[in-house]
SETORSE-319924 format. One line per field, with one value per residue: residue number from 1; residue in three letters; x, y, z of N, C-alpha, C, O in turn. Coordinates in nm, 2 decimals, always signed. Each point is the difference from the previous one (the first is absolute). Layout:
// SETORSE-319924
seq (NUM|...)
type (Ala|...)
n.east (X|...)
n.north (Y|...)
n.up (Z|...)
ca.east (X|...)
ca.north (Y|...)
ca.up (Z|...)
c.east (X|...)
c.north (Y|...)
c.up (Z|...)
o.east (X|...)
o.north (Y|...)
o.up (Z|...)
// end
This chain:
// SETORSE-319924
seq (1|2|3|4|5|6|7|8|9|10|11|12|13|14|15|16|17|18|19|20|21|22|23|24|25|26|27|28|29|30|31|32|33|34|35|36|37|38|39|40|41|42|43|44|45|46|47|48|49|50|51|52|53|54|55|56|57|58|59|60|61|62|63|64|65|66|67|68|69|70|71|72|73|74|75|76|77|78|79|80|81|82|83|84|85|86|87|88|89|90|91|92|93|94|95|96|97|98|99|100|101|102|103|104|105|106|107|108|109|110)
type (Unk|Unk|Unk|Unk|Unk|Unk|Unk|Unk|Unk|Unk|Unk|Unk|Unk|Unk|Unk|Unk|Unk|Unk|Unk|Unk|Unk|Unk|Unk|Unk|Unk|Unk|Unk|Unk|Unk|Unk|Unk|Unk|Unk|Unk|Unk|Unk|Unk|Unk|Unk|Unk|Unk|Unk|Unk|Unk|Unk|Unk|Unk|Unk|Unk|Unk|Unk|Unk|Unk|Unk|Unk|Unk|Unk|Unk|Unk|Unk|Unk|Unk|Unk|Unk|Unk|Unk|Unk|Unk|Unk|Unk|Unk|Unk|Unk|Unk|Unk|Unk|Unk|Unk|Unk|Unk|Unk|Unk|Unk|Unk|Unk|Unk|Unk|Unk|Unk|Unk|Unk|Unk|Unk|Unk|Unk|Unk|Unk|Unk|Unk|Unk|Unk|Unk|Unk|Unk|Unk|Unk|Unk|Unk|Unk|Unk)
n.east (+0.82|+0.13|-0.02|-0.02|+0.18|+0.18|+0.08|+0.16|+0.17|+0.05|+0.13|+0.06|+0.23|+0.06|+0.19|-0.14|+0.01|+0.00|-0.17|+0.10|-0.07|+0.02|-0.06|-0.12|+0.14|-0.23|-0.02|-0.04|+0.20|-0.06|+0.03|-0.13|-0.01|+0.10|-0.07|-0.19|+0.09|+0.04|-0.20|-0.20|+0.09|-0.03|-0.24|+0.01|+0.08|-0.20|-0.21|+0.10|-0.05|-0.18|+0.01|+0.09|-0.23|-0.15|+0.16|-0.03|-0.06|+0.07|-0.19|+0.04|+0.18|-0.19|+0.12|+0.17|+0.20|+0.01|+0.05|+0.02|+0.10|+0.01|-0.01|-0.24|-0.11|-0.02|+0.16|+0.14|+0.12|+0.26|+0.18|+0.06|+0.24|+0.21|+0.10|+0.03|+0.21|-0.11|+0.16|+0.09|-0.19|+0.13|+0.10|-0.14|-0.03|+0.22|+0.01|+0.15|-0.02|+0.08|+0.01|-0.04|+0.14|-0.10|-0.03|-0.08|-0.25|+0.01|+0.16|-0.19|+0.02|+0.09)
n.north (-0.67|+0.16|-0.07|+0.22|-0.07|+0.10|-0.19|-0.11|+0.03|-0.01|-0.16|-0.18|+0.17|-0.21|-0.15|-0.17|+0.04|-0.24|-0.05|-0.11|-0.06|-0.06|+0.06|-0.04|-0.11|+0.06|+0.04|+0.21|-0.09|-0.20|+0.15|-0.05|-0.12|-0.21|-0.16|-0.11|-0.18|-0.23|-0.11|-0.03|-0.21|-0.19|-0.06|-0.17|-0.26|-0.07|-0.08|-0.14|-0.21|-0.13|-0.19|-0.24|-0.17|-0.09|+0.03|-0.13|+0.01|-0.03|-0.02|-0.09|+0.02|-0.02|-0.15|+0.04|+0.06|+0.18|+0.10|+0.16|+0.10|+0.10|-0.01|+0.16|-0.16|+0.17|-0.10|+0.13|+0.19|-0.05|+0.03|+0.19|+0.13|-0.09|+0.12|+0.20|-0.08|+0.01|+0.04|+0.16|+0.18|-0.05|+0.12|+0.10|+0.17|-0.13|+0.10|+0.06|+0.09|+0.11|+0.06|+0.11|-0.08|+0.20|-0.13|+0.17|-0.02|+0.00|-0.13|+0.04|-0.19|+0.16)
n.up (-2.74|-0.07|+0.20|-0.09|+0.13|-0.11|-0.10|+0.14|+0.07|-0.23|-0.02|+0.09|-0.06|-0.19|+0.15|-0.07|+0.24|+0.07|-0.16|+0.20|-0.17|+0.18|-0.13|+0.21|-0.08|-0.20|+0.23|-0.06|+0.04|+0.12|+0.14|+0.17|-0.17|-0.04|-0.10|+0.09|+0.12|-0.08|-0.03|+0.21|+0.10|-0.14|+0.05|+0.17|-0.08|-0.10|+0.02|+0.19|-0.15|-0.09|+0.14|-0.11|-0.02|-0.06|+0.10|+0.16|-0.18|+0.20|-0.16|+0.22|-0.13|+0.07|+0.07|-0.01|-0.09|-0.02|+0.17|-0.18|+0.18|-0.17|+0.24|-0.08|+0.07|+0.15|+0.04|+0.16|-0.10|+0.01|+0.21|+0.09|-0.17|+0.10|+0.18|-0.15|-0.01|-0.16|-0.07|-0.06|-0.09|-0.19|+0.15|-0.16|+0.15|-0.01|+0.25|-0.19|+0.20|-0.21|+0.15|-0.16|-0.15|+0.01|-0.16|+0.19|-0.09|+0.23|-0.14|-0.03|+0.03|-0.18)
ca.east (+0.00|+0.11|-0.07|+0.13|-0.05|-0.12|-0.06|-0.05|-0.03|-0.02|-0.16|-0.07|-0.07|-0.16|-0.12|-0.09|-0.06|-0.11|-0.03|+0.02|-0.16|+0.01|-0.11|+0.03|-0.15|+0.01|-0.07|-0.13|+0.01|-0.08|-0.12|-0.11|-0.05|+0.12|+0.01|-0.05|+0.08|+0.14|-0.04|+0.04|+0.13|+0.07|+0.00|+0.06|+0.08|+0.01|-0.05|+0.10|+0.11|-0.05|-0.05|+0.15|+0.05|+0.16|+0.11|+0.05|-0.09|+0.02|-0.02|+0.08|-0.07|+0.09|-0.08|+0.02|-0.04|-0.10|+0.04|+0.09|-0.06|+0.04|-0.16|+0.06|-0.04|+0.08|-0.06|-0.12|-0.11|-0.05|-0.08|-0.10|-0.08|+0.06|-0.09|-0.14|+0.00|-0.09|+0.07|+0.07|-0.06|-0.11|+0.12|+0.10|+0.14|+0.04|+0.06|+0.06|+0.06|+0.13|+0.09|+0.10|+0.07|+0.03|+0.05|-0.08|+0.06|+0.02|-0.15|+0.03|+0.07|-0.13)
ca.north (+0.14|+0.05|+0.14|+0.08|+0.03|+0.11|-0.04|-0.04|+0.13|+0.07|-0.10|+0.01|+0.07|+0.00|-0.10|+0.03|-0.08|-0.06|-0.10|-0.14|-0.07|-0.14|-0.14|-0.10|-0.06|+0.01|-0.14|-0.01|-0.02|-0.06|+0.05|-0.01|+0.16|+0.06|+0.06|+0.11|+0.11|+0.07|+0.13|+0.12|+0.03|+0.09|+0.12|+0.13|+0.04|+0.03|+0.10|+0.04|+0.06|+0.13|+0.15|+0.06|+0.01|-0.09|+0.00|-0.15|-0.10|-0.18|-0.15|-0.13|-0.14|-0.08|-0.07|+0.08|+0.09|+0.04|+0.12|+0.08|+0.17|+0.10|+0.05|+0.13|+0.07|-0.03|-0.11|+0.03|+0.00|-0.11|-0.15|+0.04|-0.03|-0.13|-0.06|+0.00|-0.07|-0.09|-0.13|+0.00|+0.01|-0.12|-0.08|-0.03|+0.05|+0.09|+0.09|+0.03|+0.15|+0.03|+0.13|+0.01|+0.07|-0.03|+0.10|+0.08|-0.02|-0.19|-0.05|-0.16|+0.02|-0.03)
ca.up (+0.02|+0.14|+0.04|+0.11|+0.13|+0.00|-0.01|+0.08|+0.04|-0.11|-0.03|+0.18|+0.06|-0.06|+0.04|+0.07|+0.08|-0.03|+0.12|-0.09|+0.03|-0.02|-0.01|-0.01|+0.01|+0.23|+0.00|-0.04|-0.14|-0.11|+0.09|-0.11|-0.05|-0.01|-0.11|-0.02|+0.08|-0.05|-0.11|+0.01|-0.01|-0.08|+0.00|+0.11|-0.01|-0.08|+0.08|+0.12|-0.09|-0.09|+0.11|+0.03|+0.21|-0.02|-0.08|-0.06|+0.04|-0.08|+0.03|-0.01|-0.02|+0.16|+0.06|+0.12|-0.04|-0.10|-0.14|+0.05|-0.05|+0.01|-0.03|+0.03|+0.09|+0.13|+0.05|+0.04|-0.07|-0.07|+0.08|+0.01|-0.09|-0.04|+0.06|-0.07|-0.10|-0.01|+0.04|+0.16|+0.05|+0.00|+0.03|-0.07|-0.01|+0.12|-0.05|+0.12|-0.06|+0.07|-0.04|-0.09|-0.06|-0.15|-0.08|-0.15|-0.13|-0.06|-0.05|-0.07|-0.17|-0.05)
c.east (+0.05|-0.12|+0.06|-0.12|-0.08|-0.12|-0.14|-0.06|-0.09|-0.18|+0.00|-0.07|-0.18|-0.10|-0.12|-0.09|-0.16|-0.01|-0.02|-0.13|+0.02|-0.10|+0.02|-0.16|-0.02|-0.08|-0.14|+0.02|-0.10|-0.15|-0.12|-0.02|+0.15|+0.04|-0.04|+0.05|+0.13|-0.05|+0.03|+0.11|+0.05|-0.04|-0.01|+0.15|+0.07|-0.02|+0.08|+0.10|-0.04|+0.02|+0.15|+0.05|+0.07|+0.05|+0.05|-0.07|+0.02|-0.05|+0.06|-0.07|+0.06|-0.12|+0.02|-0.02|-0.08|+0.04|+0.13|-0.08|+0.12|-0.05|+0.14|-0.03|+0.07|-0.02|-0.10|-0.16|-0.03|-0.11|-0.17|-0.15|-0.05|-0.14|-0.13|-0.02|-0.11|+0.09|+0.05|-0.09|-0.10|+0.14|+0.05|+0.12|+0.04|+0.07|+0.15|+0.03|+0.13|+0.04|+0.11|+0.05|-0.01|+0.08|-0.09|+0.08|+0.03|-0.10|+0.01|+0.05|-0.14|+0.00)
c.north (+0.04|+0.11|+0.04|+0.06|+0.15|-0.02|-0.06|+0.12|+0.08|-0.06|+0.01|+0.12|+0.07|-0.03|+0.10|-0.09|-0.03|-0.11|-0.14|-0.08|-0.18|-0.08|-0.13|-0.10|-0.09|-0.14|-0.02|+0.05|-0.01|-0.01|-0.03|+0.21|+0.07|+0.09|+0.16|+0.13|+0.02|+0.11|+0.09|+0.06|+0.04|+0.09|+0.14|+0.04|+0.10|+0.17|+0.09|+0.04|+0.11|+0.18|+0.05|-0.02|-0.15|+0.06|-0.11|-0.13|-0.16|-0.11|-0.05|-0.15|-0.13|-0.04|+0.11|+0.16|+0.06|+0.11|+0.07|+0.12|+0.09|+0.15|+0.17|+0.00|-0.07|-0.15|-0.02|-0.01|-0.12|-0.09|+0.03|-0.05|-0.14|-0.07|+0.01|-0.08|-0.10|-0.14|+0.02|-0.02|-0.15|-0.13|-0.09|+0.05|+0.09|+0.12|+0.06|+0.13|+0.02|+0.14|-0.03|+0.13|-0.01|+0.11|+0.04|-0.04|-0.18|-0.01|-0.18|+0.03|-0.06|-0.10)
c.up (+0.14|+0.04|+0.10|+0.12|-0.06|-0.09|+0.07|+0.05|-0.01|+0.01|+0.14|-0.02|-0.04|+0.04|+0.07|+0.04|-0.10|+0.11|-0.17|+0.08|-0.05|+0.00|-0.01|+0.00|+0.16|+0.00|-0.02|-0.18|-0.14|+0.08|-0.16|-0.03|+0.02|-0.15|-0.02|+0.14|-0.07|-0.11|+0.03|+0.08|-0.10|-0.06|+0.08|-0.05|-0.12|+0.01|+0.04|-0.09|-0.07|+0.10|+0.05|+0.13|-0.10|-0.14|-0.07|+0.04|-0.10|+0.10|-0.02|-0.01|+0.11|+0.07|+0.19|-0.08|-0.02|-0.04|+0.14|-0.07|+0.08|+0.05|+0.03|+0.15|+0.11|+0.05|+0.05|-0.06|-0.12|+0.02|+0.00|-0.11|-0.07|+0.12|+0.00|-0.11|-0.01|+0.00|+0.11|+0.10|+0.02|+0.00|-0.11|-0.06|+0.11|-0.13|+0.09|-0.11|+0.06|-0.03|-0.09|-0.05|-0.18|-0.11|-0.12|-0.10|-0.05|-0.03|-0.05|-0.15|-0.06|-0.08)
o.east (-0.04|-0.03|+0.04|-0.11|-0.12|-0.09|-0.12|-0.12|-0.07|-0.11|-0.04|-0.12|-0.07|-0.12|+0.02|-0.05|-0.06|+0.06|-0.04|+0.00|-0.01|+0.01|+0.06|-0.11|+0.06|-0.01|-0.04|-0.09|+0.00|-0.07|+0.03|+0.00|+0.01|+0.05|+0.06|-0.03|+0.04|+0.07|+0.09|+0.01|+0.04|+0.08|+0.00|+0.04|+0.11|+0.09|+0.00|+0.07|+0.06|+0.00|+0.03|+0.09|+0.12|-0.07|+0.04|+0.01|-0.03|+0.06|+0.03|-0.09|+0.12|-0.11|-0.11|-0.12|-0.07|-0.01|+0.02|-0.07|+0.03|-0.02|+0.12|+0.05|+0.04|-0.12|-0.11|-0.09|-0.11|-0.10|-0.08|-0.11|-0.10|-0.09|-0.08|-0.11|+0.02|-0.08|-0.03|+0.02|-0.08|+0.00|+0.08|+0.06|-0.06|+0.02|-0.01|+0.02|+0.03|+0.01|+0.07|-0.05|+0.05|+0.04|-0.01|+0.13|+0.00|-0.11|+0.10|+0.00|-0.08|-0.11)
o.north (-0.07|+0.07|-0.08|+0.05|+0.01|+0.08|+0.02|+0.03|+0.04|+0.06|+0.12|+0.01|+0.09|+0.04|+0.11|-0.07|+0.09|-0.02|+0.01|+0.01|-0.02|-0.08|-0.05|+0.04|-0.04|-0.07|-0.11|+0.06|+0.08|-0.09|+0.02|+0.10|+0.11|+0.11|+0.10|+0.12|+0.11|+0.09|+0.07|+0.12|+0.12|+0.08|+0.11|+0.12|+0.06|+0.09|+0.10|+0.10|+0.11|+0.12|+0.10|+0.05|+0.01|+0.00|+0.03|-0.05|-0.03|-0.03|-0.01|-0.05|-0.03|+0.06|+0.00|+0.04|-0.10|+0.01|-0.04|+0.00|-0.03|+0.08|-0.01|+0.11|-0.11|+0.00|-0.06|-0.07|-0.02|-0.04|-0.09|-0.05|-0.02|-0.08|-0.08|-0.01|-0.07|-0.08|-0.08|-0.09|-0.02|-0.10|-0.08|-0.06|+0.08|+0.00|+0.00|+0.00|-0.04|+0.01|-0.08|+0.10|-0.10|+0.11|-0.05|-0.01|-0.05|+0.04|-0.07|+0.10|-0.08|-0.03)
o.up (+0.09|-0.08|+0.09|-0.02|+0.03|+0.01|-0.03|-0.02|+0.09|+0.01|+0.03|+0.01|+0.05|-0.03|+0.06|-0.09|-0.06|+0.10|-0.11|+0.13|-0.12|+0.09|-0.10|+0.04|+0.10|-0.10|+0.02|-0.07|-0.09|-0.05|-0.12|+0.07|+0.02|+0.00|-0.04|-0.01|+0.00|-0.03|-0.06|+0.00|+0.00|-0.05|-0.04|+0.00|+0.00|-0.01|-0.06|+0.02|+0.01|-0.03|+0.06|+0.06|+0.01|-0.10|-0.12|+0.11|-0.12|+0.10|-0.12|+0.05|+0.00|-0.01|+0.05|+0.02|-0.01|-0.12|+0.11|-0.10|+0.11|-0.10|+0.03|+0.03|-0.03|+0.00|-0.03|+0.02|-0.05|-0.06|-0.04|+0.01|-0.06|-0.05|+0.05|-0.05|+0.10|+0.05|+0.09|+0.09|+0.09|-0.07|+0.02|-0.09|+0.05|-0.12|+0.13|-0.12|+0.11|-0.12|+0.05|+0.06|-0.06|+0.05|-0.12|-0.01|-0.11|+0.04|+0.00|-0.06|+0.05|-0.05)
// end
């Protein structure tokens, strides 16, 4: 498929600013009483999704990764939220927040 510069265009001028949230696993990883802190990480994240502060949310499967989120709120205020995290908090996962760019409306294919 050929897409024409107003095209391009056309989609940039949609974009609206989010913050991209990275997880990596951290070195207190597999800490005794580890299972039961990734719980309730995911359920802070799930949570964070149900409330629409992430927007897009995928655990990765990777021995360094652990998920990507897509969050509505300023970086800033990502990091913030990311570093109340119960894994972050107990060093089994780092976190790095970035400012991004997205397009209302993408979505994953179902």
């Amino acid at each position: 498929m050929s897409v024409t510069d107003e095209q391009i265009q056309a989609l940039a001028a949609t974009a609206k600013p989010y913050s991209i949230a990275i997880l990596h696993w951290g070195p207190r990883r597999t800490v005794d009483g580890a299972d039961a802190v990734e719980l309730e990480h995911q359920r802070r994240m799930v949570a964070l999704r149900a409330d629409g502060v992430i927007a897009v949310l995928c655990p990765v499967v990777s021995d360094t990764v652990a998920g990507v989120a897509i969050m509505t709120v300023p970086a800033e205020e990502a990091a913030e939220i990311m570093a109340g995290d119960p894994c972050v908090q107990a060093e089994m996962m780092r976190c790095e927040v970035h400012p991004c760019h997205g397009f209302p409306g993408d979505a994953l294919p179902g």
